[in-house]
C-alpha positions as CSV (number, residue, x, y, z in Angstrom):
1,X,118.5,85.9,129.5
2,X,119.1,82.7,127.7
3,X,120.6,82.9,124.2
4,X,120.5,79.0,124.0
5,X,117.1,78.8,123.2
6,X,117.7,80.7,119.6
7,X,117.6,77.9,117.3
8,X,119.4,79.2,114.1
9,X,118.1,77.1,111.7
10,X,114.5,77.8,112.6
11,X,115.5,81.1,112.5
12,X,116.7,81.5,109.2
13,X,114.0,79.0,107.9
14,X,111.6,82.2,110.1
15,X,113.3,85.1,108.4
16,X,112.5,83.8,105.2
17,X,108.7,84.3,105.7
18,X,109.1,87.5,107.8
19,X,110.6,89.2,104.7
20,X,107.9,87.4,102.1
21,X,105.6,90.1,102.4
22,X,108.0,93.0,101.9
23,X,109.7,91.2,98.7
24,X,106.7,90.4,97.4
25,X,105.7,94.6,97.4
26,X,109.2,95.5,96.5
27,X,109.4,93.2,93.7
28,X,106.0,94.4,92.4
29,X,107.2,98.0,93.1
30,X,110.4,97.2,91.5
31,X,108.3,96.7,87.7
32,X,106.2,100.2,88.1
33,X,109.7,102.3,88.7
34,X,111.5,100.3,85.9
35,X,108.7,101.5,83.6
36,X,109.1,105.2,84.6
37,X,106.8,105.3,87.2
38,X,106.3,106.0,91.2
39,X,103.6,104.8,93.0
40,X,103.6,105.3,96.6
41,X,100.4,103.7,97.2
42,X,102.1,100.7,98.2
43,X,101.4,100.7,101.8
44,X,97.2,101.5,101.2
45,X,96.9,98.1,98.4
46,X,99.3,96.1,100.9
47,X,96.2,96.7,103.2
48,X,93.3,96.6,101.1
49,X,94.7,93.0,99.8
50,X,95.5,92.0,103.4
51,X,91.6,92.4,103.9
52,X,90.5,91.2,100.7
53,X,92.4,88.0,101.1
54,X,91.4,88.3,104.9
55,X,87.5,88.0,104.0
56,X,87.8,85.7,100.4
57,X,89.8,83.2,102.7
58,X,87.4,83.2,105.6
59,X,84.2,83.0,103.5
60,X,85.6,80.7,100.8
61,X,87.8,78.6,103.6
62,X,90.2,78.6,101.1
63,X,93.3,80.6,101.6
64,X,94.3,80.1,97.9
65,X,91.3,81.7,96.9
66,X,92.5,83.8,99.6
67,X,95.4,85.0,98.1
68,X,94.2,85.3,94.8
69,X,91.2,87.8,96.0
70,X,93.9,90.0,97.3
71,X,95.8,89.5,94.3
72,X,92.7,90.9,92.5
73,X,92.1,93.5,94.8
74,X,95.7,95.0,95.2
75,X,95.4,95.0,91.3
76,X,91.7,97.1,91.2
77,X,93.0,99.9,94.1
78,X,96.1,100.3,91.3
79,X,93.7,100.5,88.6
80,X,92.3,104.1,90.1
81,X,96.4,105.1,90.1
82,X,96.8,103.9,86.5
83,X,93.8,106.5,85.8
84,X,94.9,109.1,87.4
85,X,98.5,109.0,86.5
86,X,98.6,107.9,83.1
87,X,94.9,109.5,81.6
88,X,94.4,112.2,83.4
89,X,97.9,113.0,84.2
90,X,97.6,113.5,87.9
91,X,100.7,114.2,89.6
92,X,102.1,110.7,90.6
93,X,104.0,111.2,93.9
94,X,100.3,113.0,95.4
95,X,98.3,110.1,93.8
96,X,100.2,107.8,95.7
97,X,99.8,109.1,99.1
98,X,96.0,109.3,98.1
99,X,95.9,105.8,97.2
100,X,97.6,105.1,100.6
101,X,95.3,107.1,102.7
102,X,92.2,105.9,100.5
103,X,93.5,102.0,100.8
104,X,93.8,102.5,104.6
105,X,90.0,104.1,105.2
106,X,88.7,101.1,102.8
107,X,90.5,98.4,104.6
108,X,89.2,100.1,108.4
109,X,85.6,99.8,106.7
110,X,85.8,96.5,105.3
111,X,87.2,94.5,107.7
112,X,84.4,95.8,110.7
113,X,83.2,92.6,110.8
114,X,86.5,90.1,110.6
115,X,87.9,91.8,113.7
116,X,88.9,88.6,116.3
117,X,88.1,86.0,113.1
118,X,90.4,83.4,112.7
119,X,90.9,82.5,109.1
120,X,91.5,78.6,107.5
121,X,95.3,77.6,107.9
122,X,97.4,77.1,104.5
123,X,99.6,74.3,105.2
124,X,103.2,74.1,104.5
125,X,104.2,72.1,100.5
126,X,105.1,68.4,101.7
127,X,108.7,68.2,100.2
128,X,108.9,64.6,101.7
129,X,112.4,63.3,102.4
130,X,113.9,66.7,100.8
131,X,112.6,68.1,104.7
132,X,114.4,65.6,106.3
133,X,118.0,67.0,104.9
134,X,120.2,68.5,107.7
135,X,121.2,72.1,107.9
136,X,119.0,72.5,104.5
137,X,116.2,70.7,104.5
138,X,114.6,72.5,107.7
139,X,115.7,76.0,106.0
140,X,114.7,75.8,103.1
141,X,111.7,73.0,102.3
142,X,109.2,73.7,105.3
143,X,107.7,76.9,104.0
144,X,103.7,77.2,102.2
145,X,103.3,78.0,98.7
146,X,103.7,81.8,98.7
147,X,107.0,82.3,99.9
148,X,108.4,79.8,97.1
149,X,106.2,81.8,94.8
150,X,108.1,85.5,96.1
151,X,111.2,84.0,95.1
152,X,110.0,82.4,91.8
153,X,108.8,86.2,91.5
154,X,111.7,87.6,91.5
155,X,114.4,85.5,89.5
156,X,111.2,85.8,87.0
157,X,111.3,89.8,87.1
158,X,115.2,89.0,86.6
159,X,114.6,87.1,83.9
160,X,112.2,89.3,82.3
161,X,114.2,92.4,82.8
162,X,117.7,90.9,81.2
163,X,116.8,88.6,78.5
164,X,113.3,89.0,77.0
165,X,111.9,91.4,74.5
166,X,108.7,92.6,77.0
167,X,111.6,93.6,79.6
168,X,113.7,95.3,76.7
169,X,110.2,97.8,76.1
170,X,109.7,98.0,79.7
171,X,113.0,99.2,80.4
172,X,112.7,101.3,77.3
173,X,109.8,103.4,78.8
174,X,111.0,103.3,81.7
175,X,114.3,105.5,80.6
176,X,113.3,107.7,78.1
177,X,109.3,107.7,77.1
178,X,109.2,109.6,74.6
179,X,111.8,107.7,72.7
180,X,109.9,104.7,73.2
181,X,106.6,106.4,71.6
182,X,108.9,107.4,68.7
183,X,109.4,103.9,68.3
184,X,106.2,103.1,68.1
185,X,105.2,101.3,71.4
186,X,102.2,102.1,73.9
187,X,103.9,104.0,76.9
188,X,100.5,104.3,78.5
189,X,99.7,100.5,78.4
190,X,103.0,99.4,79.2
191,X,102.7,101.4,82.3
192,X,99.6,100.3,83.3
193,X,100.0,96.9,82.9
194,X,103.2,97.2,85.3
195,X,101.1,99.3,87.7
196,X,99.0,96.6,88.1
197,X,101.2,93.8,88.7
198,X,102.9,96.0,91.1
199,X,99.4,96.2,92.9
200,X,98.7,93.0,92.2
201,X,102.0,91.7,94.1
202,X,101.6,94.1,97.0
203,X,98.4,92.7,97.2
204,X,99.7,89.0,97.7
205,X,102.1,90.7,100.3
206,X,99.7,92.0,103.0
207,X,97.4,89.1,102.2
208,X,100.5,86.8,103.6
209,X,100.5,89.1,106.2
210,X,96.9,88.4,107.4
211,X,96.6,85.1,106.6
212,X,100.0,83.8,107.4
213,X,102.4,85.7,109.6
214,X,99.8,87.1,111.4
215,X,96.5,84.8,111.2
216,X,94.4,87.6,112.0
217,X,92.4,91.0,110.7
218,X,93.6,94.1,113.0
219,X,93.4,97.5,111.7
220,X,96.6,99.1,110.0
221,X,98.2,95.8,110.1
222,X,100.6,96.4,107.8
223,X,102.4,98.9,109.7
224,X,104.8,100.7,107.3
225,X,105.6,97.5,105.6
226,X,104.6,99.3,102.2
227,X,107.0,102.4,103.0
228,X,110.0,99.9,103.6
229,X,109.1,98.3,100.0
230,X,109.5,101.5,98.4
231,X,112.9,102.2,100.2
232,X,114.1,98.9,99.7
233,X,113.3,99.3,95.2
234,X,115.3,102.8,95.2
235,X,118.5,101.4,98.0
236,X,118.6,98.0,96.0
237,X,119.3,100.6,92.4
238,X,116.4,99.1,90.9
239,X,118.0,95.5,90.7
240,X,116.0,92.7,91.7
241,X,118.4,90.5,93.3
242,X,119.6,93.4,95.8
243,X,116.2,93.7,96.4
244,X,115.9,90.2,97.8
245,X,118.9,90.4,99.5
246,X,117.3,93.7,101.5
247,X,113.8,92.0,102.2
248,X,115.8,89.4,103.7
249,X,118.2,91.4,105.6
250,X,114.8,93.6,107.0
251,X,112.9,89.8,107.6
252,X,116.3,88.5,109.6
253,X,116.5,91.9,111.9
254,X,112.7,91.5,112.5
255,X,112.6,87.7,113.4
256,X,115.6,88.4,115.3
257,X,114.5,90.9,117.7
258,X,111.7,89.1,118.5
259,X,113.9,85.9,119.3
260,X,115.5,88.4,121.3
261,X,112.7,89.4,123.1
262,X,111.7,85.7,123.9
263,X,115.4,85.3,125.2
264,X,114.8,88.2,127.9
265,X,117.3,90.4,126.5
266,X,117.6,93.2,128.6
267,X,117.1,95.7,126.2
268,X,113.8,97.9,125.8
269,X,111.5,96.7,123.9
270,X,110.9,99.7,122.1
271,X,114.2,99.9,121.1
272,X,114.0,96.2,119.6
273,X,111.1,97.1,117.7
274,X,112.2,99.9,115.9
275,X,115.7,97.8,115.1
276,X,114.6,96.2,112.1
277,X,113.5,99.6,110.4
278,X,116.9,101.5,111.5
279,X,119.4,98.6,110.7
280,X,118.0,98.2,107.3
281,X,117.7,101.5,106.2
282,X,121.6,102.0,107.1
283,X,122.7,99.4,105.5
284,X,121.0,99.6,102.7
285,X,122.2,103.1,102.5
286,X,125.4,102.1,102.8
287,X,125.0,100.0,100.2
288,X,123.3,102.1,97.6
289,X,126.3,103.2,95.8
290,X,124.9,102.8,92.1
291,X,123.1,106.1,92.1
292,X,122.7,106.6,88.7
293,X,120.7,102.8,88.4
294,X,117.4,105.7,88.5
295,X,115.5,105.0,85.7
296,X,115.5,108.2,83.0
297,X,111.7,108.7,82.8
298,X,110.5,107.9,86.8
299,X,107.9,110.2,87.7
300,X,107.3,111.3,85.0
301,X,103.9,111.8,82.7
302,X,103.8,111.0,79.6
303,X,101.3,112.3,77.1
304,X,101.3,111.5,73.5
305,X,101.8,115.1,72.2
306,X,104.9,116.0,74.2
Protein backbone atom coordinates (compact mmCIF):
# COMPACT_ATOMS: atom_id res chain seq x y z
CA UNK A 1 0.00 0.00 0.00
CA UNK A 2 1.42 3.29 -0.87
CA UNK A 3 -0.73 6.43 -0.14
CA UNK A 4 2.13 8.62 -1.49
CA UNK A 5 1.40 8.15 -4.95
CA UNK A 6 -2.25 10.04 -4.50
CA UNK A 7 -1.59 13.26 -5.97
CA UNK A 8 -4.31 15.64 -4.50
CA UNK A 9 -4.38 18.13 -6.89
CA UNK A 10 -4.84 15.75 -9.77
CA UNK A 11 -7.32 14.37 -7.79
CA UNK A 12 -9.53 17.06 -7.23
CA UNK A 13 -8.75 18.46 -10.84
CA UNK A 14 -10.15 14.13 -11.54
CA UNK A 15 -13.25 14.49 -9.46
CA UNK A 16 -14.31 17.29 -11.19
CA UNK A 17 -14.84 15.29 -14.51
CA UNK A 18 -15.95 12.10 -12.67
CA UNK A 19 -19.05 13.97 -11.32
CA UNK A 20 -19.66 15.99 -14.98
CA UNK A 21 -21.76 13.44 -16.19
CA UNK A 22 -24.05 13.17 -13.10
CA UNK A 23 -24.45 17.09 -12.72
CA UNK A 24 -25.04 17.46 -16.08
CA UNK A 25 -28.38 14.77 -15.69
CA UNK A 26 -29.22 16.22 -12.26
CA UNK A 27 -29.15 19.61 -13.45
CA UNK A 28 -31.38 18.78 -16.48
CA UNK A 29 -33.56 16.69 -14.05
CA UNK A 30 -33.47 19.49 -11.72
CA UNK A 31 -35.79 21.87 -14.57
CA UNK A 32 -38.48 18.92 -15.27
CA UNK A 33 -39.30 18.52 -11.30
CA UNK A 34 -39.28 22.37 -10.85
CA UNK A 35 -41.97 22.44 -13.47
CA UNK A 36 -44.15 19.83 -11.72
CA UNK A 37 -42.92 16.97 -13.29
CA UNK A 38 -40.93 13.35 -12.74
CA UNK A 39 -39.26 11.77 -15.28
CA UNK A 40 -37.40 8.75 -14.32
CA UNK A 41 -36.26 8.02 -17.68
CA UNK A 42 -33.09 9.56 -16.89
CA UNK A 43 -30.92 6.56 -16.74
CA UNK A 44 -32.39 5.10 -20.49
CA UNK A 45 -31.59 9.02 -22.47
CA UNK A 46 -28.18 9.06 -20.36
CA UNK A 47 -27.62 5.87 -22.56
CA UNK A 48 -29.23 6.52 -25.69
CA UNK A 49 -27.08 9.90 -25.83
CA UNK A 50 -23.96 8.06 -24.68
CA UNK A 51 -24.41 6.02 -28.10
CA UNK A 52 -25.62 8.75 -30.13
CA UNK A 53 -22.74 10.87 -29.32
CA UNK A 54 -20.63 7.48 -29.37
CA UNK A 55 -21.54 6.91 -33.28
CA UNK A 56 -21.95 11.00 -34.43
CA UNK A 57 -18.40 11.41 -32.89
CA UNK A 58 -16.86 8.30 -34.57
CA UNK A 59 -18.37 8.87 -38.02
CA UNK A 60 -18.21 12.70 -38.02
CA UNK A 61 -14.45 12.54 -36.09
CA UNK A 62 -15.74 15.29 -34.36
CA UNK A 63 -16.58 14.92 -30.77
CA UNK A 64 -18.36 18.35 -30.74
CA UNK A 65 -20.62 17.14 -33.18
CA UNK A 66 -20.41 14.36 -30.90
CA UNK A 67 -21.89 15.88 -28.08
CA UNK A 68 -24.30 17.79 -29.82
CA UNK A 69 -25.85 14.40 -31.53
CA UNK A 70 -26.42 13.18 -28.06
CA UNK A 71 -27.72 16.38 -27.11
CA UNK A 72 -30.23 15.88 -29.89
CA UNK A 73 -30.94 12.46 -29.09
CA UNK A 74 -31.33 12.65 -25.26
CA UNK A 75 -33.84 15.50 -26.34
CA UNK A 76 -35.93 13.07 -29.06
CA UNK A 77 -36.12 9.82 -26.40
CA UNK A 78 -37.79 12.81 -23.97
CA UNK A 79 -39.92 13.86 -26.67
CA UNK A 80 -41.98 10.25 -26.45
CA UNK A 81 -42.23 11.22 -22.40
CA UNK A 82 -43.48 14.70 -23.15
CA UNK A 83 -46.32 12.74 -25.19
CA UNK A 84 -47.17 10.48 -23.00
CA UNK A 85 -47.25 12.52 -19.94
CA UNK A 86 -48.47 15.66 -20.85
CA UNK A 87 -51.14 14.59 -24.04
CA UNK A 88 -52.09 11.60 -23.34
CA UNK A 89 -51.85 11.82 -19.65
CA UNK A 90 -49.92 8.60 -19.05
CA UNK A 91 -49.04 8.05 -15.60
CA UNK A 92 -45.52 9.76 -15.17
CA UNK A 93 -43.58 7.70 -12.64
CA UNK A 94 -44.45 4.24 -15.13
CA UNK A 95 -43.58 6.31 -18.24
CA UNK A 96 -40.37 6.82 -16.87
CA UNK A 97 -39.26 3.43 -16.13
CA UNK A 98 -40.52 2.64 -19.75
CA UNK A 99 -38.40 5.26 -21.21
CA UNK A 100 -35.52 3.68 -19.10
CA UNK A 101 -36.01 0.20 -20.17
CA UNK A 102 -36.91 1.38 -23.87
CA UNK A 103 -33.50 3.78 -23.88
CA UNK A 104 -31.44 0.75 -22.64
CA UNK A 105 -32.85 -1.93 -25.55
CA UNK A 106 -32.20 1.03 -28.15
CA UNK A 107 -28.80 1.81 -27.03
CA UNK A 108 -27.90 -2.45 -26.86
CA UNK A 109 -29.18 -2.26 -30.64
CA UNK A 110 -27.49 0.71 -31.79
CA UNK A 111 -24.24 0.54 -30.66
CA UNK A 112 -23.70 -3.51 -32.25
CA UNK A 113 -21.34 -2.24 -34.34
CA UNK A 114 -19.17 0.44 -32.10
CA UNK A 115 -18.35 -2.36 -29.64
CA UNK A 116 -14.13 -2.11 -29.27
CA UNK A 117 -14.24 1.38 -31.46
CA UNK A 118 -12.18 3.92 -30.23
CA UNK A 119 -13.65 7.32 -30.78
CA UNK A 120 -11.57 10.98 -31.86
CA UNK A 121 -10.13 12.54 -28.59
CA UNK A 122 -11.55 16.17 -27.52
CA UNK A 123 -8.72 17.94 -26.18
CA UNK A 124 -8.48 19.86 -23.12
CA UNK A 125 -9.27 24.34 -23.61
CA UNK A 126 -5.64 25.82 -23.69
CA UNK A 127 -5.93 28.28 -20.77
CA UNK A 128 -2.19 29.21 -21.42
CA UNK A 129 -0.24 30.68 -18.46
CA UNK A 130 -3.72 30.61 -16.32
CA UNK A 131 -2.50 26.36 -16.22
CA UNK A 132 0.65 27.23 -15.06
CA UNK A 133 -0.91 28.77 -11.57
CA UNK A 134 -0.03 26.61 -8.48
CA UNK A 135 -2.50 24.83 -6.39
CA UNK A 136 -5.24 26.44 -8.97
CA UNK A 137 -4.21 26.36 -12.10
CA UNK A 138 -3.79 22.45 -12.37
CA UNK A 139 -7.42 22.16 -10.62
CA UNK A 140 -9.20 24.11 -12.22
CA UNK A 141 -7.91 25.12 -15.97
CA UNK A 142 -6.94 21.61 -17.54
CA UNK A 143 -10.37 20.26 -18.17
CA UNK A 144 -12.29 20.06 -22.05
CA UNK A 145 -15.16 22.12 -22.92
CA UNK A 146 -17.97 20.23 -21.34
CA UNK A 147 -17.16 20.13 -17.88
CA UNK A 148 -16.83 24.14 -17.92
CA UNK A 149 -20.07 23.99 -19.83
CA UNK A 150 -21.91 21.65 -16.60
CA UNK A 151 -20.98 24.34 -14.43
CA UNK A 152 -21.94 27.27 -16.75
CA UNK A 153 -25.18 25.03 -16.67
CA UNK A 154 -25.88 25.25 -13.53
CA UNK A 155 -25.23 28.87 -12.13
CA UNK A 156 -27.42 29.43 -15.53
CA UNK A 157 -30.41 27.27 -14.12
CA UNK A 158 -29.57 29.42 -10.86
CA UNK A 159 -29.92 32.27 -12.55
CA UNK A 160 -32.90 31.47 -14.40
CA UNK A 161 -34.73 30.07 -11.44
CA UNK A 162 -34.14 33.34 -9.07
CA UNK A 163 -34.15 36.29 -11.19
CA UNK A 164 -35.87 35.98 -14.56
CA UNK A 165 -39.48 36.03 -15.64
CA UNK A 166 -39.26 32.33 -17.73
CA UNK A 167 -37.99 30.84 -14.12
CA UNK A 168 -40.78 32.89 -12.24
CA UNK A 169 -43.59 30.67 -14.78
CA UNK A 170 -41.53 27.68 -14.54
CA UNK A 171 -41.64 27.64 -10.91
CA UNK A 172 -45.22 28.69 -11.14
CA UNK A 173 -46.22 25.39 -12.85
CA UNK A 174 -44.21 23.75 -11.16
CA UNK A 175 -46.21 24.55 -7.66
CA UNK A 176 -49.56 24.84 -8.40
CA UNK A 177 -50.69 24.14 -12.28
CA UNK A 178 -53.72 24.96 -12.28
CA UNK A 179 -53.13 28.42 -10.88
CA UNK A 180 -50.79 28.94 -13.50
CA UNK A 181 -53.51 28.05 -16.35
CA UNK A 182 -55.75 30.48 -14.42
CA UNK A 183 -53.29 32.93 -15.20
CA UNK A 184 -53.17 32.32 -18.41
CA UNK A 185 -49.89 30.50 -19.31
CA UNK A 186 -49.25 27.10 -21.29
CA UNK A 187 -48.69 24.45 -18.47
CA UNK A 188 -48.39 21.83 -21.27
CA UNK A 189 -45.57 23.71 -23.20
CA UNK A 190 -43.76 24.87 -20.37
CA UNK A 191 -43.48 21.32 -19.37
CA UNK A 192 -42.37 20.06 -22.32
CA UNK A 193 -39.97 22.41 -23.18
CA UNK A 194 -38.29 21.62 -19.58
CA UNK A 195 -38.70 17.88 -20.33
CA UNK A 196 -36.57 18.32 -23.15
CA UNK A 197 -33.80 20.22 -21.86
CA UNK A 198 -33.75 17.76 -19.04
CA UNK A 199 -33.23 15.06 -21.93
CA UNK A 200 -31.33 17.09 -23.73
CA UNK A 201 -28.69 17.60 -20.66
CA UNK A 202 -28.79 13.83 -19.70
CA UNK A 203 -28.05 13.38 -23.07
CA UNK A 204 -24.71 15.53 -22.90
CA UNK A 205 -24.00 13.52 -19.62
CA UNK A 206 -23.71 9.87 -20.90
CA UNK A 207 -22.20 11.25 -24.08
CA UNK A 208 -19.22 12.55 -21.70
CA UNK A 209 -19.36 9.34 -20.40
CA UNK A 210 -18.54 7.56 -23.72
CA UNK A 211 -16.46 9.85 -25.26
CA UNK A 212 -14.51 11.14 -22.38
CA UNK A 213 -14.34 9.37 -19.08
CA UNK A 214 -14.65 6.25 -20.65
CA UNK A 215 -13.43 6.53 -24.45
CA UNK A 216 -15.36 3.64 -25.35
CA UNK A 217 -19.00 1.98 -26.40
CA UNK A 218 -19.80 -1.00 -23.80
CA UNK A 219 -23.24 -1.97 -23.20
CA UNK A 220 -25.10 -0.43 -20.01
CA UNK A 221 -22.40 1.89 -19.60
CA UNK A 222 -23.94 4.15 -17.70
CA UNK A 223 -24.42 1.95 -14.78
CA UNK A 224 -27.00 3.67 -12.53
CA UNK A 225 -25.51 7.02 -13.13
CA UNK A 226 -29.16 8.18 -14.21
CA UNK A 227 -30.70 6.76 -10.85
CA UNK A 228 -28.04 8.68 -8.69
CA UNK A 229 -29.14 12.03 -10.81
CA UNK A 230 -32.57 11.58 -9.71
CA UNK A 231 -31.53 11.07 -5.95
CA UNK A 232 -29.23 13.71 -6.00
CA UNK A 233 -32.40 16.62 -7.60
CA UNK A 234 -34.82 15.43 -4.58
CA UNK A 235 -31.59 15.15 -1.54
CA UNK A 236 -30.18 18.59 -2.95
CA UNK A 237 -34.38 20.06 -2.18
CA UNK A 238 -34.53 21.08 -5.62
CA UNK A 239 -31.71 23.72 -5.39
CA UNK A 240 -29.18 23.87 -7.89
CA UNK A 241 -26.13 24.71 -6.03
CA UNK A 242 -26.67 21.69 -3.51
CA UNK A 243 -26.96 19.81 -6.49
CA UNK A 244 -23.41 20.59 -7.58
CA UNK A 245 -22.17 20.25 -4.32
CA UNK A 246 -23.63 16.31 -4.40
CA UNK A 247 -22.34 15.58 -7.99
CA UNK A 248 -19.16 16.48 -6.68
CA UNK A 249 -19.21 14.82 -3.39
CA UNK A 250 -20.45 11.33 -5.59
CA UNK A 251 -17.35 12.33 -8.45
CA UNK A 252 -14.69 12.77 -5.34
CA UNK A 253 -15.81 9.22 -3.56
CA UNK A 254 -15.71 7.65 -7.07
CA UNK A 255 -12.21 9.04 -8.25
CA UNK A 256 -11.15 8.25 -4.79
CA UNK A 257 -11.73 4.71 -4.50
CA UNK A 258 -10.19 4.10 -7.55
CA UNK A 259 -6.97 6.00 -6.41
CA UNK A 260 -7.38 3.74 -3.67
CA UNK A 261 -7.49 0.81 -5.59
CA UNK A 262 -4.18 1.91 -7.51
CA UNK A 263 -2.64 2.44 -3.96
CA UNK A 264 -3.23 -1.36 -3.05
CA UNK A 265 -5.49 -0.67 -0.27
CA UNK A 266 -6.29 -3.67 1.30
CA UNK A 267 -9.79 -3.40 1.18
CA UNK A 268 -12.10 -5.51 -1.26
CA UNK A 269 -12.69 -4.22 -4.22
CA UNK A 270 -16.22 -4.76 -4.13
CA UNK A 271 -16.54 -2.88 -1.21
CA UNK A 272 -14.67 0.18 -2.88
CA UNK A 273 -16.95 0.04 -5.70
CA UNK A 274 -20.08 0.26 -4.14
CA UNK A 275 -18.50 3.23 -1.79
CA UNK A 276 -19.30 6.03 -3.87
CA UNK A 277 -23.11 5.08 -4.19
CA UNK A 278 -23.49 4.35 -0.20
CA UNK A 279 -21.39 7.54 1.04
CA UNK A 280 -23.36 9.78 -1.08
CA UNK A 281 -26.67 8.64 -0.53
CA UNK A 282 -25.96 9.13 3.42
CA UNK A 283 -24.84 12.11 3.32
CA UNK A 284 -26.97 13.56 1.17
CA UNK A 285 -29.66 12.18 3.33
CA UNK A 286 -28.27 13.64 6.04
CA UNK A 287 -28.28 16.66 4.52
CA UNK A 288 -31.75 16.81 3.11
CA UNK A 289 -33.35 18.60 5.79
CA UNK A 290 -35.55 21.14 3.65
CA UNK A 291 -38.34 18.63 3.02
CA UNK A 292 -40.89 20.78 2.19
CA UNK A 293 -38.44 22.44 -0.98
CA UNK A 294 -41.06 19.58 -3.09
CA UNK A 295 -42.50 21.38 -5.67
CA UNK A 296 -46.59 21.65 -5.19
CA UNK A 297 -47.60 20.22 -8.57
CA UNK A 298 -44.64 17.17 -9.13
CA UNK A 299 -46.13 14.27 -10.63
CA UNK A 300 -48.84 15.52 -11.38
CA UNK A 301 -51.04 15.70 -14.81
CA UNK A 302 -52.41 18.49 -15.75
CA UNK A 303 -55.28 18.72 -18.18
CA UNK A 304 -56.84 21.93 -19.17
CA UNK A 305 -60.40 21.09 -17.90
CA UNK A 306 -59.45 20.23 -14.28
Amino acid sequence: MDLSAINPLLLIAALMSAATPILLAATGELVVERAGVLNLGVEGMMIVGAICGFAVAVESGSPLLGFIGAALGGAVLSLLFAFLTQVTLANQVASGLALTLFGLGLSSLLGQGYVGVKPPRMGDIDFGPLADIPVIGPILFTHDLILYIGLALVAGVWALLRYTRAGLILRAVGENHDAAHALGYRVVRVRTLAILFGGACAGLGGAYISLIRVPQWTEGMTAGVGWIALALVVFASWKPWRVLLGAYLFGGITQLQLNLQGAGVAIPVEYLAMSPYLITIIVLVILSADKSAAPGSLGRSFHASN
